[in-house]
C-alpha positions, 0 to 999 in steps of 0.5 A, a space after each residue: 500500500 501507498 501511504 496516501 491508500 494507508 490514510 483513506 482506510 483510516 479516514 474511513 474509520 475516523 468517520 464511521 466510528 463518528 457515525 457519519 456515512 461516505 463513500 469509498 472508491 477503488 480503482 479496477 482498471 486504467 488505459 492510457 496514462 494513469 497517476 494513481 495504480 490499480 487498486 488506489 482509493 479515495 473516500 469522501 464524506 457528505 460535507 464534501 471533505 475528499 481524501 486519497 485519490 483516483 486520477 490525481 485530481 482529474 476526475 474527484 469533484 465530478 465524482 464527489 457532485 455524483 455522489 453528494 447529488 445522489 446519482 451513483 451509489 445510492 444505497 449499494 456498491 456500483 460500477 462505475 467508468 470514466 472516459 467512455 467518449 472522447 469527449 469525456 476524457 477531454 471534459 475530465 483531462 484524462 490522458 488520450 486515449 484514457 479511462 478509469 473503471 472504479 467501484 464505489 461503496 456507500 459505506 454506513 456508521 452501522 457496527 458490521 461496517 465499523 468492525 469491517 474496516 476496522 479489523 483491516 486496518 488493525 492488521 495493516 498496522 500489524 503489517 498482515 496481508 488482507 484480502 477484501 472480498 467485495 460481491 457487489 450483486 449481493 452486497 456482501 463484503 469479507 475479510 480473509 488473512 493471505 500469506 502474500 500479495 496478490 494483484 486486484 482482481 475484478 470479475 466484471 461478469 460476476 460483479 466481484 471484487 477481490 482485492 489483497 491489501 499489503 502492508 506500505 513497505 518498511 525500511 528498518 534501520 539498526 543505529 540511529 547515527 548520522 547516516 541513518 538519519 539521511 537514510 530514513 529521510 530519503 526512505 520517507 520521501 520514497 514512501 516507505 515506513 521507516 522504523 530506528 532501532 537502537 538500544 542506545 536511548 541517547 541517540 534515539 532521542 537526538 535522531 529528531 526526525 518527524 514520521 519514523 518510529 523509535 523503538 529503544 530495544 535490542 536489535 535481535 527483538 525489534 526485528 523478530 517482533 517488526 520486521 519479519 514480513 516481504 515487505 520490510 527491508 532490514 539495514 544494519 548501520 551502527 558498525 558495533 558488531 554487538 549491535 549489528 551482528 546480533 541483529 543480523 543474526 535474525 534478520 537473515 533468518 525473515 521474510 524481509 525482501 532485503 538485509 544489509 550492513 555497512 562497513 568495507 569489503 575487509 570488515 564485511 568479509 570479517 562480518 560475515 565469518 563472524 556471523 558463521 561462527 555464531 551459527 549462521 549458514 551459508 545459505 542465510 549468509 548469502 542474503 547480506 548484501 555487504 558492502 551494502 549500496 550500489 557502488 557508485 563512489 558513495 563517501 559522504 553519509 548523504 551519498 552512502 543513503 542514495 547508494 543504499 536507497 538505491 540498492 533496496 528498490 533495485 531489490 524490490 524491483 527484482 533488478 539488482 544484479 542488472 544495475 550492479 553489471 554497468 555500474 561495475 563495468 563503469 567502474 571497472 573502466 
């Protein structure tokens, strides 16, 4: 999940349990140029108030008249597309050629609905994968836990829905020292979540950086508890093999898509025969990616968190080892 769709589900809670109805709009399909993905939300209530979006503003007051004025999603779900003429995609300024196909839910303060969308926030902030099972002939809504993402899929002929939501990505950090600091701002700008650790209060309580998370714990922990799960990458940034190594120690053992540490070739050669004669195989020991960041000639602690930064979304894109092949031979000269 993007944070904005994180937002819309929890502004979706805030106004159910203040018992006012709204409406929550998903998009199914795109053509064309789309600024917002398949599967992104928006919601508004009565008075008018929008959050999230579907087209990145193309499309929001039309839908909002609509729906305020009564003419779509009166009492049930419906099916709704934009950009069926071409004069309706030059009316909206979608891009030529565009169109967005959505859902809408008229979402009442009743306790089936609040207990609905409260149970899927509850495990998104769990970092637990939902899928959201939407029948739109017979309006019924459910929740299932899945064990991974799945794309949305929308059944047109049987007016169905199902649509998995994941946890936002996280990047949690070992240390709170200088290049961690760079690190998690980037990580914020990125759209990722981003969680310090470090069992060193007082350079937690110097990070001072709003929007990350703080936890005052041994590393090993805080991993085990916050970051087992495909959607978190774990970066250990301390260079005190007491810290770092013990965390790495269960972090090569997650679901995280990504670990890495810090330090030079020598002193992650020496890291990693550490890390074996505490018991940690080859197999697991394959999964550290040290030195850590692409190499493009990072020295100062702002380059290092590009390079690192750099790295983690290369990895989550599946495309590592093509971005390591030109920049190594570049190098290489």
């Amino acid at each position: 999940m993007q944070a904005v769709d994180d937002e819309v589900l929890n502004q979706v809670c805030r106004w159910l349990d203040a018992g006012e109805s709204c409406w929550l709009a998903t998009v199914l399909e795109t053509w064309g140029s789309s600024p917002r993905p398949v599967g992104s939300l928006f919601a508004c209530n009565g008075e008018g108030r929008i959050v999230g979006s579907l087209s990145g503003g193309c499309v929001e007051d039309d839908l909002l008249e609509k729906l305020t004025a009564g003419e779509l999603a009166r009492e049930r779900a419906q099916y709704f597309q934009y950009g069926i003429t071409a004069e309706e995609t030059e009316k909206f300024g979608l891009p030529c050629g565009g169109s967005l196909h959505i859902v809408i839910e008229p979402l009442q303060p009743d306790d089936d609905t609040r207990d609905h969308f409260h149970v899927l926030r509850d495990r998104l902030a769990a970092r637990r994968c939902t899928e959201r099972r939407l029948d739109l002939a017979g309006g019924s809504r459910t929740l299932s836990e899945t064990g991974a993402f799945a794309p949305l899929v929308w059944d047109a002929a049987a007016q169905t829905l199902r649509h998995t939501f994941g946890p936002r990505h996280q990047l949690f950090i070992i240390g709170a020292g200088m290049v961690s600091k760079y690190l998690a701002d980037l990580a914020l700008k990125l759209d990722f979540e981003v969680t310090v650790c470090d069992p060193r209060e007082h350079l937690l309580a110097d990070f001072g950086l709003d929007g990350v998370t703080l936890v005052n714990d041994m590393p090993d922990d805080a991993v085990r508890r916050l970051a087992d799960d495909p959607s978190s990458a774990i970066v250990a940034l301390t260079h005190d093999p007491r810290i770092d190594d013990m965390g790495l120690m269960e972090a090569l053992y997650t679901d995280a898509f990504y670990v890495g540490a810090m330090g030079s070739t020598r002193t992650s050669a020496n890291r990693r025969a550490r890390l074996r004669d505490l018991d940690v195989d080859d197999v697991a020991l394959a999964r550290l990616h040290a030195p850590i960041g692409l190499p493009i000639g990072s020295k100062t602690p702002p380059e290092i968190a590009i390079a690192i930064m750099a790295e983690i979304i290369a990895v989550r894109a599946g495309a590592a080892s093509a971005a390591r092949q030109p920049l190594a031979a570049a190098q290489a000269g």
